[in-house]
N, CA, C and O atoms as a Maestro MAE file, in Angstrom:
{
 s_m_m2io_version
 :::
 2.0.0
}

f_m_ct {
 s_m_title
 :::
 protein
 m_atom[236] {
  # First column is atom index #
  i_m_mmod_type
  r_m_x_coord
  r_m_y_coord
  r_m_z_coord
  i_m_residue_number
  s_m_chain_name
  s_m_pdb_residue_name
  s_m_pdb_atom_name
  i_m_atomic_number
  :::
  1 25 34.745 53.132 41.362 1 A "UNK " " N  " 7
  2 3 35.684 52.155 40.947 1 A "UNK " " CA " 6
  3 2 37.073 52.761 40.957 1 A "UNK " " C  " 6
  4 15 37.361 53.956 40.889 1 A "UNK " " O  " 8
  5 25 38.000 51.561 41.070 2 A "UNK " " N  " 7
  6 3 39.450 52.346 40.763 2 A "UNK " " CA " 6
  7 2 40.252 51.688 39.846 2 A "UNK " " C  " 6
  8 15 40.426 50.472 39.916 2 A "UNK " " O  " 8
  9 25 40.702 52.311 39.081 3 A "UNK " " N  " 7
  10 3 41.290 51.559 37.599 3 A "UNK " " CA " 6
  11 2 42.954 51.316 38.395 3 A "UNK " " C  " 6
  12 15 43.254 51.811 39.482 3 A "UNK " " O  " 8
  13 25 43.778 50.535 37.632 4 A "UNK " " N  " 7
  14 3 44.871 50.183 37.914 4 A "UNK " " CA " 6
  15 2 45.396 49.142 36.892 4 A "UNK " " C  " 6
  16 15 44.761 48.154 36.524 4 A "UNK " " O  " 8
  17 25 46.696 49.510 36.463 5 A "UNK " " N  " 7
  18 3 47.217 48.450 35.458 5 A "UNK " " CA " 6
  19 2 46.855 47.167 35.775 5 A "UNK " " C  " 6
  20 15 46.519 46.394 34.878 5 A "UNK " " O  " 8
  21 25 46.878 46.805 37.011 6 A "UNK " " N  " 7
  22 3 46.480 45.298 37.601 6 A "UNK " " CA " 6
  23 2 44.692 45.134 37.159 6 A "UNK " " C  " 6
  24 15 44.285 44.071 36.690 6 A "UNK " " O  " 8
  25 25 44.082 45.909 37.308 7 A "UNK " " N  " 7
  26 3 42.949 45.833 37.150 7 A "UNK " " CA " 6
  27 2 41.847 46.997 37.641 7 A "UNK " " C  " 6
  28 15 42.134 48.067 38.176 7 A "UNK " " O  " 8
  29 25 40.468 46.482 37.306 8 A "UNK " " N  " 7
  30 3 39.807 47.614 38.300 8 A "UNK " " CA " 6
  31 2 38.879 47.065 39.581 8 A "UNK " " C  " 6
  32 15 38.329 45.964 39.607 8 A "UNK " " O  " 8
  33 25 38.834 47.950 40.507 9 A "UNK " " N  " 7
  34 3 38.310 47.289 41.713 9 A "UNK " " CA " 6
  35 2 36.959 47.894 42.008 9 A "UNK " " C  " 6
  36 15 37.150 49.102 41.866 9 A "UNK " " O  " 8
  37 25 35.770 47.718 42.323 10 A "UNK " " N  " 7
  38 3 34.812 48.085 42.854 10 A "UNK " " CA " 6
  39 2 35.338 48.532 44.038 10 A "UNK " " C  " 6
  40 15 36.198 47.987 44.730 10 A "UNK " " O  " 8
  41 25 34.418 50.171 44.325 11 A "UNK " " N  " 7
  42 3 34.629 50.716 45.313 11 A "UNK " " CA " 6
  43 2 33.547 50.862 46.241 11 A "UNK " " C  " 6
  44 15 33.574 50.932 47.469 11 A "UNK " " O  " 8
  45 25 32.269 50.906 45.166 12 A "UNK " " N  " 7
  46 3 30.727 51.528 45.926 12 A "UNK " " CA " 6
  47 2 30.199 51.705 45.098 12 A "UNK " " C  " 6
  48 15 30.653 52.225 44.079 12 A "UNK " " O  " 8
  49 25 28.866 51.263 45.299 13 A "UNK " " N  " 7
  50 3 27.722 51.405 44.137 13 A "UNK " " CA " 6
  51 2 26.431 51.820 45.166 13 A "UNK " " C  " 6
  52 15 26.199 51.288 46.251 13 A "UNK " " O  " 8
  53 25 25.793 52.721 44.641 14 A "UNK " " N  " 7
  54 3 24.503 53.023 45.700 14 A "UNK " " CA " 6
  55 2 23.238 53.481 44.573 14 A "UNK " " C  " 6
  56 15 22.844 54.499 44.005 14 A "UNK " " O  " 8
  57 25 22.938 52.199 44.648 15 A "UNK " " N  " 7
  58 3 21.633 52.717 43.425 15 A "UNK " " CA " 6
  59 2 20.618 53.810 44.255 15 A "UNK " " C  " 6
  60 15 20.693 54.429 45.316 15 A "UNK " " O  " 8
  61 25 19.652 53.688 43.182 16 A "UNK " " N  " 7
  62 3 18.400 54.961 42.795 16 A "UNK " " CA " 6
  63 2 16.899 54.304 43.521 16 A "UNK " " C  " 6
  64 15 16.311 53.589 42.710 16 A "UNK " " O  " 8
  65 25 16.332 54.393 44.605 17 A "UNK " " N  " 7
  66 3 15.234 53.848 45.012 17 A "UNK " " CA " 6
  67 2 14.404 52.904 44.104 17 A "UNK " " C  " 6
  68 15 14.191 53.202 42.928 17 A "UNK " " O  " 8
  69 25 14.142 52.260 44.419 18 A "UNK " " N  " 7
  70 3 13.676 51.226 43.615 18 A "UNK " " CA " 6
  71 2 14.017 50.216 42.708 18 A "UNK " " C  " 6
  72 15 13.250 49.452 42.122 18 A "UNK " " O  " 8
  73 25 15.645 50.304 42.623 19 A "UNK " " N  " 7
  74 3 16.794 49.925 41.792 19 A "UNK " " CA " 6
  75 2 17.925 49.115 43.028 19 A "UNK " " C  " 6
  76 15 18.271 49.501 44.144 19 A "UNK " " O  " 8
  77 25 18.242 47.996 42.332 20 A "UNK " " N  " 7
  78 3 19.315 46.942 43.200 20 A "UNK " " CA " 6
  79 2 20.756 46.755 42.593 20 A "UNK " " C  " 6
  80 15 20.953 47.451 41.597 20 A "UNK " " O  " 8
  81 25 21.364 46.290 42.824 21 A "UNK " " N  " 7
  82 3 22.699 46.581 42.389 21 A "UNK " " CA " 6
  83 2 23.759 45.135 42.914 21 A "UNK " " C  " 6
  84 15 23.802 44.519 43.978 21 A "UNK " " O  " 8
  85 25 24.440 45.001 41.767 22 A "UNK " " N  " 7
  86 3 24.966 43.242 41.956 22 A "UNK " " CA " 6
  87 2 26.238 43.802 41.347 22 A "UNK " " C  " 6
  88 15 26.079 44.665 40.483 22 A "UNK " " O  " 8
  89 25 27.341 43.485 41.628 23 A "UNK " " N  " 7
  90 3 29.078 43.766 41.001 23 A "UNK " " CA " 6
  91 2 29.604 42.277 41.538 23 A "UNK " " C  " 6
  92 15 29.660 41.715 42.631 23 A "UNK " " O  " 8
  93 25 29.952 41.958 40.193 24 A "UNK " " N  " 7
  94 3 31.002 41.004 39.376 24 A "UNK " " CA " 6
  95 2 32.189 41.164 39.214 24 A "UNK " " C  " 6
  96 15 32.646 42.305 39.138 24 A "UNK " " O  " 8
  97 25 32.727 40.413 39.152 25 A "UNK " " N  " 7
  98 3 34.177 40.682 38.575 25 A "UNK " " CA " 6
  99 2 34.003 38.801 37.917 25 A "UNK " " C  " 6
  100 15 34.069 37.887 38.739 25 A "UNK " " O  " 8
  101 25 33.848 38.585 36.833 26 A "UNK " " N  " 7
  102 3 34.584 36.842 36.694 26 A "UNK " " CA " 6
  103 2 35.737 36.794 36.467 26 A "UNK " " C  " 6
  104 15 35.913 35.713 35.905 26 A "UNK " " O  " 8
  105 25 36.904 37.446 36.580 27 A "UNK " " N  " 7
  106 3 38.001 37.252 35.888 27 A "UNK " " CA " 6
  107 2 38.540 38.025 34.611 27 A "UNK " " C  " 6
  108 15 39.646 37.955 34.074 27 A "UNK " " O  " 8
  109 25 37.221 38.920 34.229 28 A "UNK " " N  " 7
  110 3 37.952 40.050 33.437 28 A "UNK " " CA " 6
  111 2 38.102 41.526 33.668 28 A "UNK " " C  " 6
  112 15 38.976 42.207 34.204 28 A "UNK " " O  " 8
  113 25 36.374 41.927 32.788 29 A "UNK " " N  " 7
  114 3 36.295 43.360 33.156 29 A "UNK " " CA " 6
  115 2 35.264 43.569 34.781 29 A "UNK " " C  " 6
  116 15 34.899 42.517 35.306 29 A "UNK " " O  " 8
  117 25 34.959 44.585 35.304 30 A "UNK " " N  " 7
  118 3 34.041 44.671 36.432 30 A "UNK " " CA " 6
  119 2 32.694 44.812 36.180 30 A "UNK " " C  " 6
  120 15 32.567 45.657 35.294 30 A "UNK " " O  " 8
  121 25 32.020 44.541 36.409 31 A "UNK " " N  " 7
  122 3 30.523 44.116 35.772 31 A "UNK " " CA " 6
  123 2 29.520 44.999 37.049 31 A "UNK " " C  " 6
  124 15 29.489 44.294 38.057 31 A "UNK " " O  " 8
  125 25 28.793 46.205 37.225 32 A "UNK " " N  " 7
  126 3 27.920 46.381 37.901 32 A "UNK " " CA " 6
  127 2 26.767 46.144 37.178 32 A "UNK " " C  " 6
  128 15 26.517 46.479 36.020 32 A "UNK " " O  " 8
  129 25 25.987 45.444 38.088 33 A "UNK " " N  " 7
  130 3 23.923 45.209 37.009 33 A "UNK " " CA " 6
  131 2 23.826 46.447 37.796 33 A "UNK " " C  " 6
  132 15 24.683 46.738 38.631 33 A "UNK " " O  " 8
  133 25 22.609 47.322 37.504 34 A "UNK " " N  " 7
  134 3 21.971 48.355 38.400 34 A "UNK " " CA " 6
  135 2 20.332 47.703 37.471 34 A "UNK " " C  " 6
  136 15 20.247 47.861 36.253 34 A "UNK " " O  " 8
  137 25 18.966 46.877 38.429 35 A "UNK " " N  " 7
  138 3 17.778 46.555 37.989 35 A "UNK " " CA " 6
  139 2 17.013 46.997 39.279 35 A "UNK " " C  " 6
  140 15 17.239 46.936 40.487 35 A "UNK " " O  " 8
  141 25 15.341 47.784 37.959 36 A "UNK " " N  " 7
  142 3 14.464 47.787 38.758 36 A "UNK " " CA " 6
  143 2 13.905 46.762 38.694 36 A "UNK " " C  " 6
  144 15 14.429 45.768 38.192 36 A "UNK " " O  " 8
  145 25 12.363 46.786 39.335 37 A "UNK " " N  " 7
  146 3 11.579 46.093 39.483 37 A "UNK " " CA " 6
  147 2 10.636 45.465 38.025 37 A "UNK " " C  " 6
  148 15 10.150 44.337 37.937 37 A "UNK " " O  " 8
  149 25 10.596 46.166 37.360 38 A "UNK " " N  " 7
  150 3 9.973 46.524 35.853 38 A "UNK " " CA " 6
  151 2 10.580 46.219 35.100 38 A "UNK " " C  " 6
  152 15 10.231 46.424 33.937 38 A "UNK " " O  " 8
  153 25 12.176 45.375 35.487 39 A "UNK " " N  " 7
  154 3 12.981 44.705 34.542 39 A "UNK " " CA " 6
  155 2 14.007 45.508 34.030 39 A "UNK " " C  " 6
  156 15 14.892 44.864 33.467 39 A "UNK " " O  " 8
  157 25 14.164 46.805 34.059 40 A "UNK " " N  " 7
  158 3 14.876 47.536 33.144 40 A "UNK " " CA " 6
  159 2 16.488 47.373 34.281 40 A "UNK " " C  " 6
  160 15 16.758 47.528 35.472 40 A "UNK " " O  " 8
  161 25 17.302 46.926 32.855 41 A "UNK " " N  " 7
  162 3 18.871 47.197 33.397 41 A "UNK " " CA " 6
  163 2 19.933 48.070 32.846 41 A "UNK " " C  " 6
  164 15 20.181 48.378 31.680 41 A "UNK " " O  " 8
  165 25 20.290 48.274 33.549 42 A "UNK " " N  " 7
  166 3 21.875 49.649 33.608 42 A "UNK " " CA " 6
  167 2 23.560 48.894 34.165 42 A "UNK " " C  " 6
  168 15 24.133 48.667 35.231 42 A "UNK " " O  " 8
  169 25 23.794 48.742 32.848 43 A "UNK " " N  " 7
  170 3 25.289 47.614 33.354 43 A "UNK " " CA " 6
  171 2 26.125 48.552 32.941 43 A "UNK " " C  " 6
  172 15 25.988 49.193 31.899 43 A "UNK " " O  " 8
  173 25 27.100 48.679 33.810 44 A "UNK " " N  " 7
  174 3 28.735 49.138 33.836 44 A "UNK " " CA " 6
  175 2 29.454 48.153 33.272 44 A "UNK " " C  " 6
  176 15 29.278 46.975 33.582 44 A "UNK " " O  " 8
  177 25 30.558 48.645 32.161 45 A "UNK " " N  " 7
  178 3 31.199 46.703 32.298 45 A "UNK " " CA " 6
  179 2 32.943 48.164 32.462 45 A "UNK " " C  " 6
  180 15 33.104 49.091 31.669 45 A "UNK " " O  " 8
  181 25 33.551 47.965 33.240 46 A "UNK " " N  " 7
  182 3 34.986 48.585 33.263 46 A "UNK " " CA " 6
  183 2 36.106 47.852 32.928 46 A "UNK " " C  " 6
  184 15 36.031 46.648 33.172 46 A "UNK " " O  " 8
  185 25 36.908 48.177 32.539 47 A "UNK " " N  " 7
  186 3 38.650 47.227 32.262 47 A "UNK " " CA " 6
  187 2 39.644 48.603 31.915 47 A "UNK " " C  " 6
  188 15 39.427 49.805 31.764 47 A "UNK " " O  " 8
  189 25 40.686 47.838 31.883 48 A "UNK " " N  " 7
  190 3 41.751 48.420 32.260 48 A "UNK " " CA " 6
  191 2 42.794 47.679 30.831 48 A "UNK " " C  " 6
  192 15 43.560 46.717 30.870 48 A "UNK " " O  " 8
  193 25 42.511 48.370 29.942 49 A "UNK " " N  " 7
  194 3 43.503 47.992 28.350 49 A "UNK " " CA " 6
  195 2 44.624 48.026 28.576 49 A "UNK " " C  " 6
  196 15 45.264 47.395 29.418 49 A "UNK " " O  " 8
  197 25 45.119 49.157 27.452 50 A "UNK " " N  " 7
  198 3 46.273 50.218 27.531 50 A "UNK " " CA " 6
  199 2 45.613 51.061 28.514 50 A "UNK " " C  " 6
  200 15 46.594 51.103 29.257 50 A "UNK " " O  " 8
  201 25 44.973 51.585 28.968 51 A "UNK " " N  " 7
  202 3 44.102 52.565 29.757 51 A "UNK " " CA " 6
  203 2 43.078 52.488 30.370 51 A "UNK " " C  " 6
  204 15 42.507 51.590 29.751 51 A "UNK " " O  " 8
  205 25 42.372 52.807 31.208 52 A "UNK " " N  " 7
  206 3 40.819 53.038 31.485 52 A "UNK " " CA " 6
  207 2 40.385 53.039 30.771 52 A "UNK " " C  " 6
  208 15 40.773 53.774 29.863 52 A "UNK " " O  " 8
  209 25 38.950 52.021 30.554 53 A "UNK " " N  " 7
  210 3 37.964 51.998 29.617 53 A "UNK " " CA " 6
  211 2 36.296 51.118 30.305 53 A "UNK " " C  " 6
  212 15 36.251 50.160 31.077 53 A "UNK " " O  " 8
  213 25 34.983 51.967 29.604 54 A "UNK " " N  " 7
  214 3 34.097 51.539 30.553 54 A "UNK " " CA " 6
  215 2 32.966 51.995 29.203 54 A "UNK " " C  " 6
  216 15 33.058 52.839 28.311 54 A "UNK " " O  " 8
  217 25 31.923 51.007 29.558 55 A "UNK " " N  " 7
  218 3 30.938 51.540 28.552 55 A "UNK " " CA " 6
  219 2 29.617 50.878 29.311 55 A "UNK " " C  " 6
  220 15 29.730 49.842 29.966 55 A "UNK " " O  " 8
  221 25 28.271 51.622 29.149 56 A "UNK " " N  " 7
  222 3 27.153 51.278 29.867 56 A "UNK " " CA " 6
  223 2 26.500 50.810 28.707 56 A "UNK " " C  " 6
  224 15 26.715 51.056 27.520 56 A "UNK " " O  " 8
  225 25 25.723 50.141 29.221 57 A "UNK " " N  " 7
  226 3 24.543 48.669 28.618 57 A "UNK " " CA " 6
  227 2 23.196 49.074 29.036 57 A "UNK " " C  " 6
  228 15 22.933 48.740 30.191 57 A "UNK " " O  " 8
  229 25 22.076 49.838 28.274 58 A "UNK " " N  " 7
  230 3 20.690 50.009 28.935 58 A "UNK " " CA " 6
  231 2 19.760 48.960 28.196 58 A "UNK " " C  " 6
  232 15 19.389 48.954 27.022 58 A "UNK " " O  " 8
  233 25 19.506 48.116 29.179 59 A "UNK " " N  " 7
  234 3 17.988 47.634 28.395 59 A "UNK " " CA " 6
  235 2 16.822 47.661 29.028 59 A "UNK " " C  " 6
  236 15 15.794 47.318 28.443 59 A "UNK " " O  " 8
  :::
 }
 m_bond[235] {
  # First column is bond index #
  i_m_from
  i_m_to
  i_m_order
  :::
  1 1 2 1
  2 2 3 1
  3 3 4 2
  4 3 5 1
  5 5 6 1
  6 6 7 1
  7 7 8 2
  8 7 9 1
  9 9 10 1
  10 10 11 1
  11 11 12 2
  12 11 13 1
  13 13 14 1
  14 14 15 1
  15 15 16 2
  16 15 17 1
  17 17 18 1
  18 18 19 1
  19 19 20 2
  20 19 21 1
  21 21 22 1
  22 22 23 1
  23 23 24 2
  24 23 25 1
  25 25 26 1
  26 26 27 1
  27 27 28 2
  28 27 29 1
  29 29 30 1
  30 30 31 1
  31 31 32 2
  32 31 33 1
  33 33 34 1
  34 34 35 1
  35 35 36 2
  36 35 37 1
  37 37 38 1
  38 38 39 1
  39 39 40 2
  40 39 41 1
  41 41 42 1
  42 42 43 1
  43 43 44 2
  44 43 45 1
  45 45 46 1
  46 46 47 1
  47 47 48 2
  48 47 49 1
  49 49 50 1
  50 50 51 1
  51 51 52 2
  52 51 53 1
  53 53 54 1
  54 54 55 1
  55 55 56 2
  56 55 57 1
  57 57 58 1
  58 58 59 1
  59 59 60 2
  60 59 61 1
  61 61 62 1
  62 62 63 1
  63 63 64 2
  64 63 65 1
  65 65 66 1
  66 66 67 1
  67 67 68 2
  68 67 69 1
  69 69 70 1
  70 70 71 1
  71 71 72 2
  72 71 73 1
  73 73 74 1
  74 74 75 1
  75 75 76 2
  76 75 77 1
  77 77 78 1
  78 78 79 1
  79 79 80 2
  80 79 81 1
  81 81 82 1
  82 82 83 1
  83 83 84 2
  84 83 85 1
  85 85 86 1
  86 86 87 1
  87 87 88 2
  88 87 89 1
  89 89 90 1
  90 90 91 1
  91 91 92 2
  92 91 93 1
  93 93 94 1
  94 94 95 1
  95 95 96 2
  96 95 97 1
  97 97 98 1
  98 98 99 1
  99 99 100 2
  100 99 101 1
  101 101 102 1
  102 102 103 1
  103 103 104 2
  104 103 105 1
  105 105 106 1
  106 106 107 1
  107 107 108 2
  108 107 109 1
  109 109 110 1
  110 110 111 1
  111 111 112 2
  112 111 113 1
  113 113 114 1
  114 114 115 1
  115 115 116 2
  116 115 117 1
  117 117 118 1
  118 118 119 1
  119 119 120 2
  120 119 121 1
  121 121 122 1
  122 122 123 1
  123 123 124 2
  124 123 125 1
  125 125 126 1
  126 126 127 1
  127 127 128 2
  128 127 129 1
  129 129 130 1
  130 130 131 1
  131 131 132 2
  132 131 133 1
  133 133 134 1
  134 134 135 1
  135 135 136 2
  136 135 137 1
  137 137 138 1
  138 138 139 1
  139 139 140 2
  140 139 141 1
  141 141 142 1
  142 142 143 1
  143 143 144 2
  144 143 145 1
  145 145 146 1
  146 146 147 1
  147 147 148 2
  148 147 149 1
  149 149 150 1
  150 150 151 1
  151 151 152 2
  152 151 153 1
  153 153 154 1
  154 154 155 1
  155 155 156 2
  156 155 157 1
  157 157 158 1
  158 158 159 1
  159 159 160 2
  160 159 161 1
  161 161 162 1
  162 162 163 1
  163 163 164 2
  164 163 165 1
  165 165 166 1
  166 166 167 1
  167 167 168 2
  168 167 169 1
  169 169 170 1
  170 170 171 1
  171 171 172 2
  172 171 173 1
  173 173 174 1
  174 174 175 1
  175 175 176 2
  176 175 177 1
  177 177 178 1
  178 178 179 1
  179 179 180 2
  180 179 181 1
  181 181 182 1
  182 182 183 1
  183 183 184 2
  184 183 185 1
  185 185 186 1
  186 186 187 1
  187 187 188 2
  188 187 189 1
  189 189 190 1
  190 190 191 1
  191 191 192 2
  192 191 193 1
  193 193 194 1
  194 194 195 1
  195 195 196 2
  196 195 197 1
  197 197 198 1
  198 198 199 1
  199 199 200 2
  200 199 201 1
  201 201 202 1
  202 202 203 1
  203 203 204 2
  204 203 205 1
  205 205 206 1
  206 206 207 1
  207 207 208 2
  208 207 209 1
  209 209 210 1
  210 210 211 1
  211 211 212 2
  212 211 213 1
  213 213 214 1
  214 214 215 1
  215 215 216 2
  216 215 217 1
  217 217 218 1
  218 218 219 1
  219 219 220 2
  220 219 221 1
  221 221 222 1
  222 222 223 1
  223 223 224 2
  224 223 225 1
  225 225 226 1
  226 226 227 1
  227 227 228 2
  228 227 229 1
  229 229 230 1
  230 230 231 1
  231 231 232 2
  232 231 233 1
  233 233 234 1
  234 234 235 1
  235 235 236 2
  :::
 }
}
């Protein structure tokens, strides 16, 4: 990803065998899903505050 006062942009995502990968943006922060097959998900959510900021989501 690349952060920028304007926002952040997806650059490349290359999941883990057996794992798929979907990037969002609706209009705020950048949203990568990373899901296997077995249901389990790994979300990125990124934005751009005062600064770079990013926090992951496992369920």
């Amino acid at each position: 990803m690349r952060y920028r006062p304007q926002g952040v942009e997806a650059l490349s995502a290359s999941p883990a065998d057996g794992w798929t990968v979907a990037v969002e943006q609706p209009g705020g922060p950048l949203v990568v899903n990373f899901r296997n097959t077995t249901g389990n998900l790994s979300r990125l959510e990124a934005t751009w505050t005062t600064g770079p900021t990013a926090r992951v989501i496992e369920k």
